[in-house]
N, CA, C and O of each residue as an XYZ file, in Angstrom:
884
protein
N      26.653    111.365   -183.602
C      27.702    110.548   -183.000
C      27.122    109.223   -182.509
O      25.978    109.086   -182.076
N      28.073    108.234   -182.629
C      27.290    106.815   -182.082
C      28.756    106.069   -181.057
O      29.851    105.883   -181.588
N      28.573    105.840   -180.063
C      29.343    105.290   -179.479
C      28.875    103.579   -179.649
O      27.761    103.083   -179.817
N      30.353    102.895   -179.515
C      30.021    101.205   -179.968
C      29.647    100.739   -178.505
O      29.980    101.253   -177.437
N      28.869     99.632   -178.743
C      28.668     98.943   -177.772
C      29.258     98.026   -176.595
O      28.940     97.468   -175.545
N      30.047     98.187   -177.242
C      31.448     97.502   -175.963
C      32.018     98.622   -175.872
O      33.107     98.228   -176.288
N      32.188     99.723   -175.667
C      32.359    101.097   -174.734
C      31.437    100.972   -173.869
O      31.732    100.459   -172.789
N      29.978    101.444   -174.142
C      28.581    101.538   -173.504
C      28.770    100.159   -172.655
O      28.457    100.300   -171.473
N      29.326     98.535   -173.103
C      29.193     97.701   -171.874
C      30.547     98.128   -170.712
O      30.231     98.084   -169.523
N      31.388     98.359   -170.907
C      32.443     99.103   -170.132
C      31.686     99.670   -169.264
O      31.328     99.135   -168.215
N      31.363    100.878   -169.659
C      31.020    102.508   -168.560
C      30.049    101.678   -167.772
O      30.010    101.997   -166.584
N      29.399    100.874   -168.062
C      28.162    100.518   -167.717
C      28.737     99.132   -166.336
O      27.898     98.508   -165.687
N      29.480     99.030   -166.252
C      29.961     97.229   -165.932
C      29.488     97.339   -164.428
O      29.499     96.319   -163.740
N      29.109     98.435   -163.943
C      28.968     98.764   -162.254
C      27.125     98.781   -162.100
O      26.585     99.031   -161.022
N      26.406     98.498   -163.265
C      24.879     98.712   -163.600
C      24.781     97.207   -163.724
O      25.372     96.273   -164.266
N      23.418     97.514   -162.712
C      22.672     96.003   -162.713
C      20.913     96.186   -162.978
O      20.173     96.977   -162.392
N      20.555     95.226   -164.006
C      19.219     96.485   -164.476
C      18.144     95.241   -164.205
O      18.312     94.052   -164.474
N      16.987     95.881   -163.587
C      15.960     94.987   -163.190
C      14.719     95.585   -164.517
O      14.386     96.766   -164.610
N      14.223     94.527   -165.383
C      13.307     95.031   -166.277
C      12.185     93.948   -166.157
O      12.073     92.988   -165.395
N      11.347     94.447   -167.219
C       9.899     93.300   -166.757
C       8.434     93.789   -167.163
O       8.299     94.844   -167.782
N       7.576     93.171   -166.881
C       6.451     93.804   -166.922
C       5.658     94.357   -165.454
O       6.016     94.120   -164.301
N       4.714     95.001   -165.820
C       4.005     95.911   -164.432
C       3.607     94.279   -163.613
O       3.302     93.122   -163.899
N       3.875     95.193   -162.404
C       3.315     94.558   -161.168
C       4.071     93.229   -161.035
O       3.632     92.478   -160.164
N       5.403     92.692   -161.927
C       6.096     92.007   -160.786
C       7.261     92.239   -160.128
O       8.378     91.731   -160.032
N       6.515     93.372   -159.612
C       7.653     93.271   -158.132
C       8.806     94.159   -158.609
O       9.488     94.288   -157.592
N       9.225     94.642   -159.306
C      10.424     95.810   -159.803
C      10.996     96.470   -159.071
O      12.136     96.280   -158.647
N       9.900     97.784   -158.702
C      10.372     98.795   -157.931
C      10.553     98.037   -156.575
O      11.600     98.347   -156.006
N       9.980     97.357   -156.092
C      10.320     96.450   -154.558
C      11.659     95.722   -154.457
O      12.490     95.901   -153.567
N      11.757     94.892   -155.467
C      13.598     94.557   -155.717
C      14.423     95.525   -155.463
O      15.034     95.736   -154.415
N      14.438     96.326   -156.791
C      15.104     97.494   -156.490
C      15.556     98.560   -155.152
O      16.653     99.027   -154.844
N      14.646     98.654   -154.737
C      14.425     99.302   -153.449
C      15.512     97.909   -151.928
O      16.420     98.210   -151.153
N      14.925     96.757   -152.105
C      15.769     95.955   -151.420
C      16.936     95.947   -151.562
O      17.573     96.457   -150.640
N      17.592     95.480   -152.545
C      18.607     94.930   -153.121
C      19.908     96.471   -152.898
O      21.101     96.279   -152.665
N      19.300     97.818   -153.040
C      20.181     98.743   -152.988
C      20.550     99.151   -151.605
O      21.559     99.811   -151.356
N      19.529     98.652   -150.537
C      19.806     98.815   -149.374
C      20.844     97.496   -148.403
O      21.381     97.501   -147.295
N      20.742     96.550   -149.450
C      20.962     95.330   -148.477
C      22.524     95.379   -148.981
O      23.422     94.689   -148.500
N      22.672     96.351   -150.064
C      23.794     95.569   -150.538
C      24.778     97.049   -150.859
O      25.880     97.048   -151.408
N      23.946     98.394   -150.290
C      24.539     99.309   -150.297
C      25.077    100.217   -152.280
O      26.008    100.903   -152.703
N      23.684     99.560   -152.900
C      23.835    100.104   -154.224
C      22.893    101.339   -154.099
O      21.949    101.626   -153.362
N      23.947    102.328   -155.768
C      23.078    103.630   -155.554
C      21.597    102.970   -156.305
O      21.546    102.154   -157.226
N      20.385    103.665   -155.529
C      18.965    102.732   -155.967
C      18.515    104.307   -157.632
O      18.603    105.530   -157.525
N      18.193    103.678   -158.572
C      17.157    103.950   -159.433
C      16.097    103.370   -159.766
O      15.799    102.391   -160.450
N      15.368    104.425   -158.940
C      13.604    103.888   -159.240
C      13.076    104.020   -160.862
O      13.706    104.352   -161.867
N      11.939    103.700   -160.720
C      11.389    104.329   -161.786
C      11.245    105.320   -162.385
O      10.039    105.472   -162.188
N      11.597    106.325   -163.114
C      11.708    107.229   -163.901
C      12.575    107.884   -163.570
O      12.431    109.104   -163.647
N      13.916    107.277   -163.032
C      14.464    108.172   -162.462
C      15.854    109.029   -163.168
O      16.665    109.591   -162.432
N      15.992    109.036   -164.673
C      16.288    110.322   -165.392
C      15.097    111.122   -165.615
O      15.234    111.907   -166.553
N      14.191    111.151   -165.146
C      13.261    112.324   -165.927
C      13.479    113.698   -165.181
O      12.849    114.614   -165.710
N      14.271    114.080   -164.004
C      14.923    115.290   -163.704
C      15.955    115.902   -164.722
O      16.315    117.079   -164.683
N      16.383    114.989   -165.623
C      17.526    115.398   -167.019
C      16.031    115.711   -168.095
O      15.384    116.736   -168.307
N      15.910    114.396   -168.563
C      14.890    114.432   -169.677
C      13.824    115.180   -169.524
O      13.829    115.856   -170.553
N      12.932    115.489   -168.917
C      11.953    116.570   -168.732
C      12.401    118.499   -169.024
O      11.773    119.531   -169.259
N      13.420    118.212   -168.881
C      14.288    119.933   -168.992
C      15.107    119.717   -170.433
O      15.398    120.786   -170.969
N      15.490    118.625   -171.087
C      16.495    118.836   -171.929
C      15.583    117.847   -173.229
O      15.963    118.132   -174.364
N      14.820    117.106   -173.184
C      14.055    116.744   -173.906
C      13.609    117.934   -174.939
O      13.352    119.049   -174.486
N      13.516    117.630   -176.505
C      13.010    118.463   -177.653
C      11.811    117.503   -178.529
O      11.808    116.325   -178.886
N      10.947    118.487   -178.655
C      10.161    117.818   -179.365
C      10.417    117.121   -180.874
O       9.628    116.369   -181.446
N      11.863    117.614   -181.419
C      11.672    117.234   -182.831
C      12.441    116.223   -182.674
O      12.776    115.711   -183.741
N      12.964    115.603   -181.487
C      14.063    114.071   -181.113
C      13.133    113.357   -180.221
O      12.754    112.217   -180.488
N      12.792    113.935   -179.270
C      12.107    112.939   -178.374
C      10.729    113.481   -178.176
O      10.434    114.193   -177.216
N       9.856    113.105   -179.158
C       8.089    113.582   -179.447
C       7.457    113.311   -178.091
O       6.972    114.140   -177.320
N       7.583    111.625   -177.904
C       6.865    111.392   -176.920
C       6.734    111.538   -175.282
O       5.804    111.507   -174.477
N       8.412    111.744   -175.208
C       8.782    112.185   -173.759
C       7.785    113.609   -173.952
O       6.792    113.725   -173.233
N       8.032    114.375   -174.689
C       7.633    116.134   -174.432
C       6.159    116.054   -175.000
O       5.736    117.174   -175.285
N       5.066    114.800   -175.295
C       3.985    114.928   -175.094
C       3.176    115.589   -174.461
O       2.459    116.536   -174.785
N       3.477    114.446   -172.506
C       3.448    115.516   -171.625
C       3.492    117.094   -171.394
O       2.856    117.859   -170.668
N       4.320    117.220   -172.145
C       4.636    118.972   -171.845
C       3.704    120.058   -172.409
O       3.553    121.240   -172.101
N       2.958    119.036   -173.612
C       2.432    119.844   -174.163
C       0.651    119.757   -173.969
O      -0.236    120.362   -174.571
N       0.603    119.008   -173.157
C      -0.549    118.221   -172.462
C      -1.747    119.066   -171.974
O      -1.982    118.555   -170.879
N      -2.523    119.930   -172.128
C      -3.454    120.692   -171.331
C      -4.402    120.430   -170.735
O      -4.956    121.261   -170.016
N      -4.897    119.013   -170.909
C      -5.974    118.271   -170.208
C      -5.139    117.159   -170.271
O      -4.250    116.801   -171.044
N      -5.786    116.577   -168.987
C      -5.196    115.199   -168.614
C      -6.372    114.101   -169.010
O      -6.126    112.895   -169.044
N      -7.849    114.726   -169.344
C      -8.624    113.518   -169.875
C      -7.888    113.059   -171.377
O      -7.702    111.918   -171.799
N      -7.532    114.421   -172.039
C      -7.100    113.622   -173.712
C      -6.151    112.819   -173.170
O      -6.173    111.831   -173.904
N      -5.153    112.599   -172.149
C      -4.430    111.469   -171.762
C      -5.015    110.246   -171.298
O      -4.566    109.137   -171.589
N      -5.793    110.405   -170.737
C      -6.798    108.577   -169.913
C      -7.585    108.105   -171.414
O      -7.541    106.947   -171.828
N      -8.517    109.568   -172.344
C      -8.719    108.655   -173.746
C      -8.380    108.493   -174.729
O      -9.152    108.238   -175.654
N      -7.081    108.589   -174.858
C      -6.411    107.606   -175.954
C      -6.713    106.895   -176.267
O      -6.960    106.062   -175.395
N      -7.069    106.362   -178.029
C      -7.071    104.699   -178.377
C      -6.296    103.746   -177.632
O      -5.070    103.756   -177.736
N      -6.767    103.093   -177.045
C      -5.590    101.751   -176.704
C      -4.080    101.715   -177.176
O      -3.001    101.676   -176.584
N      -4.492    101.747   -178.552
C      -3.465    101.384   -179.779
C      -2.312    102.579   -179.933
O      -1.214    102.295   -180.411
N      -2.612    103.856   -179.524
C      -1.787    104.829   -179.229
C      -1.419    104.905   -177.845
O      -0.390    105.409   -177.398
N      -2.121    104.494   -177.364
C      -1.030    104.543   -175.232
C      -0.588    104.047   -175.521
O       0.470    104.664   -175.642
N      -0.352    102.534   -176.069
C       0.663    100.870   -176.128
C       1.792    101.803   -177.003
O       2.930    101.890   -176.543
N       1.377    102.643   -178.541
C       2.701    103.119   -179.066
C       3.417    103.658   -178.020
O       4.504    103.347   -177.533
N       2.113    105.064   -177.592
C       2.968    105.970   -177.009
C       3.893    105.443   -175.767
O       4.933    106.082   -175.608
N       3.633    104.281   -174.801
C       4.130    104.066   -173.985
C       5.575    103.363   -174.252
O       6.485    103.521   -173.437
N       5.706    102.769   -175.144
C       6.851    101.801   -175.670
C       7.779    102.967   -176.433
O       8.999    102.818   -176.507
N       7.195    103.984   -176.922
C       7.870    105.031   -177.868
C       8.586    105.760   -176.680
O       9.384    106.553   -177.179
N       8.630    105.818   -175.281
C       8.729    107.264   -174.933
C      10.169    106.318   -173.879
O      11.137    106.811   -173.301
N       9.644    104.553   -174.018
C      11.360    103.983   -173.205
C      12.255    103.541   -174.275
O      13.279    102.949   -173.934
N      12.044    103.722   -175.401
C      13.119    104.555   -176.328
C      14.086    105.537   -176.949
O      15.156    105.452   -177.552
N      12.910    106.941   -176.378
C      13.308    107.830   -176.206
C      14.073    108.059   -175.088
O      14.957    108.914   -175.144
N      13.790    107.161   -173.642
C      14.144    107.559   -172.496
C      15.574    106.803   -172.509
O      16.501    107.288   -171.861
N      15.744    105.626   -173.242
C      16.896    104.684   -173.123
C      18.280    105.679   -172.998
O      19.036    105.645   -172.027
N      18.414    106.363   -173.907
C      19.165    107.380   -173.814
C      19.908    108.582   -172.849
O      21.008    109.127   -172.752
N      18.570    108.626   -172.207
C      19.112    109.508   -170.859
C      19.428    108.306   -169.889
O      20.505    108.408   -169.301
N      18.654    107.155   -169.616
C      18.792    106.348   -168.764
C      20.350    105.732   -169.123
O      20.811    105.026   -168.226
N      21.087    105.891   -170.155
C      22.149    105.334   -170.407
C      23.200    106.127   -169.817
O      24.048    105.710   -169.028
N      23.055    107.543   -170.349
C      24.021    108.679   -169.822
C      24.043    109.062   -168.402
O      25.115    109.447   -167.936
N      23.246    109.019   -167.830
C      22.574    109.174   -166.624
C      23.544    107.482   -165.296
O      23.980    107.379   -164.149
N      23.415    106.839   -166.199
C      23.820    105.734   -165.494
C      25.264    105.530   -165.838
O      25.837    104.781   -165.048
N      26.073    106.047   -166.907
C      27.306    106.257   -166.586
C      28.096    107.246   -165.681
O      29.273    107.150   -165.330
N      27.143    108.269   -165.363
C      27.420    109.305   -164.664
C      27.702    108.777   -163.543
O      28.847    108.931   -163.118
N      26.740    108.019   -162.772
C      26.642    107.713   -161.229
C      27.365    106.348   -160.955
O      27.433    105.874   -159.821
N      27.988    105.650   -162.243
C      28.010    104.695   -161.994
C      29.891    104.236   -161.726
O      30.362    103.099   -161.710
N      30.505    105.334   -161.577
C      31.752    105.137   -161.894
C      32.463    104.285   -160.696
O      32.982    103.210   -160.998
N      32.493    104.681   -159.521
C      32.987    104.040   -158.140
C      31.781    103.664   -157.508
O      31.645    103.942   -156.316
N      30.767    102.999   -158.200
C      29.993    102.440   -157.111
C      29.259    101.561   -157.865
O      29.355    101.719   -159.082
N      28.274    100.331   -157.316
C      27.243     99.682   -158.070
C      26.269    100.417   -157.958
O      26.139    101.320   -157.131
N      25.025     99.878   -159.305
C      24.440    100.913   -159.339
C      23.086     99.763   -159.459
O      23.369     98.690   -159.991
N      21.988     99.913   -159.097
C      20.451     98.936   -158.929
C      19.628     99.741   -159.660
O      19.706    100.888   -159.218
N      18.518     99.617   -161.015
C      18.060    100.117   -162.058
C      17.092     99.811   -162.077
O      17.108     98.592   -161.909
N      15.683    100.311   -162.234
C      14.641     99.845   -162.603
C      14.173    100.622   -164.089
O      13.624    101.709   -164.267
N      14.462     99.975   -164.691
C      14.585    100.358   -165.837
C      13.955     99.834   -166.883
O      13.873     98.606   -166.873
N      13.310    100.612   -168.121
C      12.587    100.565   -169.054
C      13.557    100.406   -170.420
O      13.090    100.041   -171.499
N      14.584    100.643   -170.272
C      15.263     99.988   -171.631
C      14.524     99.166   -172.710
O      13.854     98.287   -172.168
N      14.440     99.159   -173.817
C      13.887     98.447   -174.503
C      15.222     96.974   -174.516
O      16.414     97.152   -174.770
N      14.690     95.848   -174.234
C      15.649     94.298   -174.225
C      16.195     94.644   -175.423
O      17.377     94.845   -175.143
N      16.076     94.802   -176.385
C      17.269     94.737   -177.672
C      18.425     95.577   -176.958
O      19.622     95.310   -176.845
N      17.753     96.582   -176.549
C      18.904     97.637   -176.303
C      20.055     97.090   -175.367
O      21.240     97.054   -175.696
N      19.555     96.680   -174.189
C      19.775     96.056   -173.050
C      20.907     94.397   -173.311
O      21.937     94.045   -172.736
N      20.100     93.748   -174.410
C      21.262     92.888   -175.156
C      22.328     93.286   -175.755
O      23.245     92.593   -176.196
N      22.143     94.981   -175.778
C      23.537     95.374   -176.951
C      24.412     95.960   -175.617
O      25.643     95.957   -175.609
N      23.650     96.424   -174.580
C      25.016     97.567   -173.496
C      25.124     96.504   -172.734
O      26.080     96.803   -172.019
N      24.753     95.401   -172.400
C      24.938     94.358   -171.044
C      25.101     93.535   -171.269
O      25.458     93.254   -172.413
N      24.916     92.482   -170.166
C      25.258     90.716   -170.341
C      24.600     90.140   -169.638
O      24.345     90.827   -168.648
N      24.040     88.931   -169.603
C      23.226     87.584   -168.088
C      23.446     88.361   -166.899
O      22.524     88.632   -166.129
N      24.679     88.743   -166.714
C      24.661     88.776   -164.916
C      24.572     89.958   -164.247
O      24.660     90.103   -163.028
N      24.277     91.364   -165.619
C      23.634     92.189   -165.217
C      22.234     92.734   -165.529
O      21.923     93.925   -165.511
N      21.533     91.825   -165.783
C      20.104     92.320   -166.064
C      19.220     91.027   -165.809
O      19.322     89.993   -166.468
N      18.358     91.227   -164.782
C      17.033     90.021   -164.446
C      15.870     90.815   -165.163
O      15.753     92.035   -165.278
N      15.133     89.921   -165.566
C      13.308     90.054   -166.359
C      12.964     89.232   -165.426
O      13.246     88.130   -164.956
N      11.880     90.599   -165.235
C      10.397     90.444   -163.758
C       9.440     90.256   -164.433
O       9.107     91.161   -165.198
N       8.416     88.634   -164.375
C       7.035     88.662   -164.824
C       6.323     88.160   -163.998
O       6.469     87.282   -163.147
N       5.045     89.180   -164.515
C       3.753     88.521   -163.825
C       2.449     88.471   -164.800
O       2.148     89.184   -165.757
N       1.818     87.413   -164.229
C       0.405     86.889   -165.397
C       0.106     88.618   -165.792
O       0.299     89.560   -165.024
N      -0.405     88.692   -167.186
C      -1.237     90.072   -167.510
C      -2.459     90.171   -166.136
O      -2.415     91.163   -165.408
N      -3.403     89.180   -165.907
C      -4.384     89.870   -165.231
C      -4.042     90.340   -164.081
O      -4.968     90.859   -163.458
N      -2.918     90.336   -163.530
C      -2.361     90.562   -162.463
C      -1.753     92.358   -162.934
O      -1.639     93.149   -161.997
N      -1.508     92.709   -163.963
C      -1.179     93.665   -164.676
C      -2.039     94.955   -164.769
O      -1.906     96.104   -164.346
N      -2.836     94.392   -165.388
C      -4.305     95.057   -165.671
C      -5.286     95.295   -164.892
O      -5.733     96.435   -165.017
N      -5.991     94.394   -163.834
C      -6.713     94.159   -162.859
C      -6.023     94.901   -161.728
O      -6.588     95.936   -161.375
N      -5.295     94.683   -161.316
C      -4.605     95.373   -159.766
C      -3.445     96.660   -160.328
O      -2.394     96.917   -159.740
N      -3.844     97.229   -161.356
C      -2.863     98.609   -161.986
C      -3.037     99.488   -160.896
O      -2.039     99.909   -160.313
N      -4.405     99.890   -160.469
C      -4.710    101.219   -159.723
C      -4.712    100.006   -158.043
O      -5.156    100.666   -157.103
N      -4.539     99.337   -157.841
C      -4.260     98.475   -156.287
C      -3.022     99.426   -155.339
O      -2.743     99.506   -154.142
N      -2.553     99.991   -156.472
C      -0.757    100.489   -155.839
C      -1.493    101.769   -155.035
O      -2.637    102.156   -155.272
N      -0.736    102.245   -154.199
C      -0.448    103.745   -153.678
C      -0.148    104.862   -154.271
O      -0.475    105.962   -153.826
N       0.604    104.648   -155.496
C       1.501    105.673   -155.651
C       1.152    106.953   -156.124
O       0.033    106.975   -156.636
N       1.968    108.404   -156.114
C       0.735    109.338   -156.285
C       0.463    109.174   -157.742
O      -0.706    109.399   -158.055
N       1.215    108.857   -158.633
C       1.066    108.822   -160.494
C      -0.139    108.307   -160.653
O      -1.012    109.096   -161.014
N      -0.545    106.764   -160.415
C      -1.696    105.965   -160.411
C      -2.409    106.297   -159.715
O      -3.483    105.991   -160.235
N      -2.725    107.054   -158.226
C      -3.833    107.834   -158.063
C      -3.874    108.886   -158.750
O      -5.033    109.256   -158.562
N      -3.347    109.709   -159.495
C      -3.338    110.865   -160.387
C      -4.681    110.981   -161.329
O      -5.638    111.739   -161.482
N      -4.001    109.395   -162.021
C      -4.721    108.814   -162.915
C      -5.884    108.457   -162.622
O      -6.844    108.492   -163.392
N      -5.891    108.137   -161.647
C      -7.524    107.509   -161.444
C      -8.308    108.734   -160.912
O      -9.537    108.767   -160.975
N      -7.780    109.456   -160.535
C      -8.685    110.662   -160.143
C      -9.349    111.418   -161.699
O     -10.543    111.496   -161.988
N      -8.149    111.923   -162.552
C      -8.658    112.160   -163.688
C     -10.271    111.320   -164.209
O     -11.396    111.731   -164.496
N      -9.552    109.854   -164.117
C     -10.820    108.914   -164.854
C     -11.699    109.002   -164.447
O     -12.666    108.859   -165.194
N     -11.987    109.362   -162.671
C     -13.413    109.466   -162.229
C     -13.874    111.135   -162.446
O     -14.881    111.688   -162.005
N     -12.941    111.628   -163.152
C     -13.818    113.260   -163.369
C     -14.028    113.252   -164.970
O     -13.943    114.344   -165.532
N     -14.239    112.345   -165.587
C     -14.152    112.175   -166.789
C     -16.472    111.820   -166.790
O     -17.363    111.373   -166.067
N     -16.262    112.408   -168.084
C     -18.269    112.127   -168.053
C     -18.577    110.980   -168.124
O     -19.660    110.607   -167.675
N     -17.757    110.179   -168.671
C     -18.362    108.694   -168.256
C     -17.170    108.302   -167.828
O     -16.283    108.005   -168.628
N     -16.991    108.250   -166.431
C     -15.630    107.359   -166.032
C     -16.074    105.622   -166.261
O     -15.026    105.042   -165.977
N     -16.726    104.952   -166.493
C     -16.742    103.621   -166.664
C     -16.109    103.307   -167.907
O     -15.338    102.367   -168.100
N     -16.606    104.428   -168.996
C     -16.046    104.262   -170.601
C     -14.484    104.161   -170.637
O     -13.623    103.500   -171.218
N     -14.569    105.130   -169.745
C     -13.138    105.594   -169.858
C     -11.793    104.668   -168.963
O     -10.608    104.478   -169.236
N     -12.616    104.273   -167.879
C     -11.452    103.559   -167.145
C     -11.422    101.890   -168.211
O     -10.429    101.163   -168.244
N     -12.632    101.616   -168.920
C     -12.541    100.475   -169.683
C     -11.664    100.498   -170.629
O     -10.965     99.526   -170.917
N     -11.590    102.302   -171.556
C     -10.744    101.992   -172.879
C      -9.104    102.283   -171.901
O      -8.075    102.298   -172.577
N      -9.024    102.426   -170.857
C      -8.019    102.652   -170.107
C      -7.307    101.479   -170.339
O      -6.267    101.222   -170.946
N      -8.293    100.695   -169.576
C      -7.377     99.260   -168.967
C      -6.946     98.282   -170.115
O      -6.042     97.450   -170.031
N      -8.115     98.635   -171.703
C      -7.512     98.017   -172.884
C      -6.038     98.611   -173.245
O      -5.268     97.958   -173.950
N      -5.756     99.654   -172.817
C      -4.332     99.829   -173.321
C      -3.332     99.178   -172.537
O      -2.226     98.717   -172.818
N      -3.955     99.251   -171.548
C      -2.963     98.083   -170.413
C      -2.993     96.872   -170.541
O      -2.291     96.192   -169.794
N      -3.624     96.398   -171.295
C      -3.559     94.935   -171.792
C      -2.608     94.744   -172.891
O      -1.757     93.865   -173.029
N      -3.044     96.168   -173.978
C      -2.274     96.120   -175.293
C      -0.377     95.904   -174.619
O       0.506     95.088   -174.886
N      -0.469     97.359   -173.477
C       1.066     97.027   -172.812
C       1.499     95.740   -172.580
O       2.556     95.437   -173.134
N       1.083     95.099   -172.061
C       1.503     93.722   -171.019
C       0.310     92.837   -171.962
O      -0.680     92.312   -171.452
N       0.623     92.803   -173.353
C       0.084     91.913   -173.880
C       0.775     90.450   -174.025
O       1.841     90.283   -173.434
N       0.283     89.498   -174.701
C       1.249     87.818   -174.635
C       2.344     88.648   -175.378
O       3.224     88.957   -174.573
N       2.600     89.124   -176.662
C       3.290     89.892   -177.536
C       4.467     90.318   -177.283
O       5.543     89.939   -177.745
N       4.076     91.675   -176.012
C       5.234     91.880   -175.453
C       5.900     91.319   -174.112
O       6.989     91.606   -173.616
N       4.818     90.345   -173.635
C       5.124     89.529   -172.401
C       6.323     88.463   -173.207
O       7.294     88.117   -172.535
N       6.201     87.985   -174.625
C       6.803     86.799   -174.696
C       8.335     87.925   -175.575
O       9.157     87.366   -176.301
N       8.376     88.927   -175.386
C       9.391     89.500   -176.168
C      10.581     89.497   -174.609
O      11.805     89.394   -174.690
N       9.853     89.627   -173.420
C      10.596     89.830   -172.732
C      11.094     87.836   -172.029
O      12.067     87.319   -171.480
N       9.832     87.417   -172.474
C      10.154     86.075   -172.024
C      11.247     85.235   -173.090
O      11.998     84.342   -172.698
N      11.175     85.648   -174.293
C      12.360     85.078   -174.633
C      13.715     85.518   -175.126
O      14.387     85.073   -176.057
N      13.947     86.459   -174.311
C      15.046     86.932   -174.141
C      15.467     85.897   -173.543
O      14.848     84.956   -173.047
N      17.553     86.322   -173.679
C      18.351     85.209   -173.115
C      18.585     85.548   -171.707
O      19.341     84.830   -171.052
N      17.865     86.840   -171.028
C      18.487     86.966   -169.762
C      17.644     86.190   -168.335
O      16.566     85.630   -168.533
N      18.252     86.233   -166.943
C      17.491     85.449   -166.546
C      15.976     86.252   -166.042
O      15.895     87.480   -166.015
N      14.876     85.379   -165.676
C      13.882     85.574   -165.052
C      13.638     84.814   -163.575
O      14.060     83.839   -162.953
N      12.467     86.149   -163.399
C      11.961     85.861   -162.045
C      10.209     85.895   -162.536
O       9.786     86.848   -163.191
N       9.489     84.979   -162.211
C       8.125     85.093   -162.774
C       7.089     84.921   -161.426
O       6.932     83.876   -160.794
N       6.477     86.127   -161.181
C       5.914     85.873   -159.951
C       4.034     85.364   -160.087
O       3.167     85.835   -160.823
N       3.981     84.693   -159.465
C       2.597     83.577   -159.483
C       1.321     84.323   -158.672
O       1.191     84.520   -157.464
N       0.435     84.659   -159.784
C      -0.609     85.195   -159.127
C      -1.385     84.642   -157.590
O      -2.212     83.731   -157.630
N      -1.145     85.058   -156.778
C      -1.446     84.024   -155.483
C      -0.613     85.365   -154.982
O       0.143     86.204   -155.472
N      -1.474     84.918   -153.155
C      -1.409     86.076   -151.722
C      -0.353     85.986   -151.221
O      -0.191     86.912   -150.427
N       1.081     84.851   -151.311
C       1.905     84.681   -150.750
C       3.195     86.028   -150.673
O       3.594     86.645   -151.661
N       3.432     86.137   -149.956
C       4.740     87.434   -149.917
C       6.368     86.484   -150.056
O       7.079     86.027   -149.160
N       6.532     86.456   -151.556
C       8.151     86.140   -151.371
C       8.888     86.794   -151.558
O       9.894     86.254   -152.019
N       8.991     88.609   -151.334
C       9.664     89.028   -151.606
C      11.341     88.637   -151.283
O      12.266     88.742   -152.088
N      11.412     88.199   -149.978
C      12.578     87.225   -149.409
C      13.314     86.945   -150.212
O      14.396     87.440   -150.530
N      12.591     85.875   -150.702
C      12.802     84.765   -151.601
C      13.593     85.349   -152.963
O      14.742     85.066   -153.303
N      12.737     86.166   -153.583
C      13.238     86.704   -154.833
C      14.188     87.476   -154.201
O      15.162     86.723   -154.180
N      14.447     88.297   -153.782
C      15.548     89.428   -153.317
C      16.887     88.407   -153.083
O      18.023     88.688   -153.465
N      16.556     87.323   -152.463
C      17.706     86.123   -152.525
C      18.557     85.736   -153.758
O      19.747     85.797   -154.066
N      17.339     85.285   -154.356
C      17.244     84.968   -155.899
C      18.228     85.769   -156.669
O      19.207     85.404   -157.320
N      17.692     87.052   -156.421
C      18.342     88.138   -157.463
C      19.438     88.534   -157.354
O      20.118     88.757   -158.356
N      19.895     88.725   -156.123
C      21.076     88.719   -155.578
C      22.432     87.706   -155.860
O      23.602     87.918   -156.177
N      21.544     86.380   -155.539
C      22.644     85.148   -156.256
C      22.547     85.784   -157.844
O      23.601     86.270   -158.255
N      21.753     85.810   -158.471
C      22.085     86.000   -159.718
C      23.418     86.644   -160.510
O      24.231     86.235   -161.340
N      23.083     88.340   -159.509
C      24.177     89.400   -159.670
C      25.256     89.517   -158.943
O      25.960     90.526   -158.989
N      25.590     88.153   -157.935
C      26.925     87.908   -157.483
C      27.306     88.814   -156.781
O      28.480     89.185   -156.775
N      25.974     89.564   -155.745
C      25.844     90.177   -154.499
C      26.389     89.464   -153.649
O      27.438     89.973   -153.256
N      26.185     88.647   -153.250
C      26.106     87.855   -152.251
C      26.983     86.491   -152.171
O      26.883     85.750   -151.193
């Protein structure tokens, strides 16, 4: 079955989707913007309570990777060239739940997204004034990946330092994180028609500022 895309922009008209590359600022928008303005908030991964239980390996390979996972080092050494697939393969797979998932919640209320949609997709269910692209320089990407708190990225880094050579390993690591947030796919999201927010490597805190920003955009405010 295929539903058309002006249905999917309908159900959807109450979804406002924040996309981008790592580390500018996403999940922090998100998190603002649903409180200030009283939207339901979706963080990051946040169909994988559907997709993790209803996911099949012979439709969605890469979501149920994971599942089939018995060491977490064969996950940190991956070729580069297979994390960058596998990572781009699995918000393809995920677009799907993140779609259904967001018509569900989205009926009497606005809804704030941090979301992995692949932009083609995102050009076919939406429009300008519901979707901002978050960038920041790659070395800001790559360099400050493990800087965060969160428990996933300490997960990860714990693995890498129990690994026999964690130096090898956190190196072919961080090449896949480059391959991610390469110019490639930095300029796939940069020339899209929707708007951006591009945050400038430098100590300054604007979250303010952007949360302002984003807000005028989506006619919060």
């Amino acid at each position: 079955m295929k539903i058309e895309n002006n249905i999917l922009r309908y159900y959807l008209k109450n979804v406002y989707f924040i996309t981008g590359t790592a580390y500018a600022g996403k999940s922090t928008m998100v998190k603002m913007l649903s409180e200030r303005y009283n939207m339901k908030f979706c963080g990051e991964n946040y169909h994988s309570t559907v997709s993790d239980i209803v996911a099949s390996p012979d439709v969605q390979p890469d979501i149920c990777y994971l599942k089939s996972l018995t060491d977490w080092k064969d996950f940190v050494t991956r070729s580069p060239e297979e994390y960058e697939r596998w990572m781009f393969g699995v918000g393809r797979e995920a677009a799907e739940f993140e779609i259904a998932e967001l018509i569900s919640i989205s009926r009497d209320s606005k809804v704030i997204v941090d979301t992995n949609i692949p932009i083609d997709v995102l050009e076919e269910i939406s429009d300008y004034y519901h979707v901002a692209v978050m960038l920041s320089p790659q070395s800001m990407s790559v360099e400050r990946f493990f800087d965060r708190s969160d428990p996933d990225k300490l997960f990860i880094l714990d693995v890498i330092k129990s690994c026999d050579d964690p130096n090898a390993v956190m190196d072919n690591y961080r090449r896949g994180l480059a391959l991610i947030n390469s110019k490639q796919h930095y300029d796939e999201f940069a020339n899209s028609n929707f708007f951006k927010v591009v945050r400038e490597d430098n100590e300054q805190d604007t979250r303010e500022e952007v949360c302002e920003i984003l807000a005028k955009h989506f006619g919060l405010c």
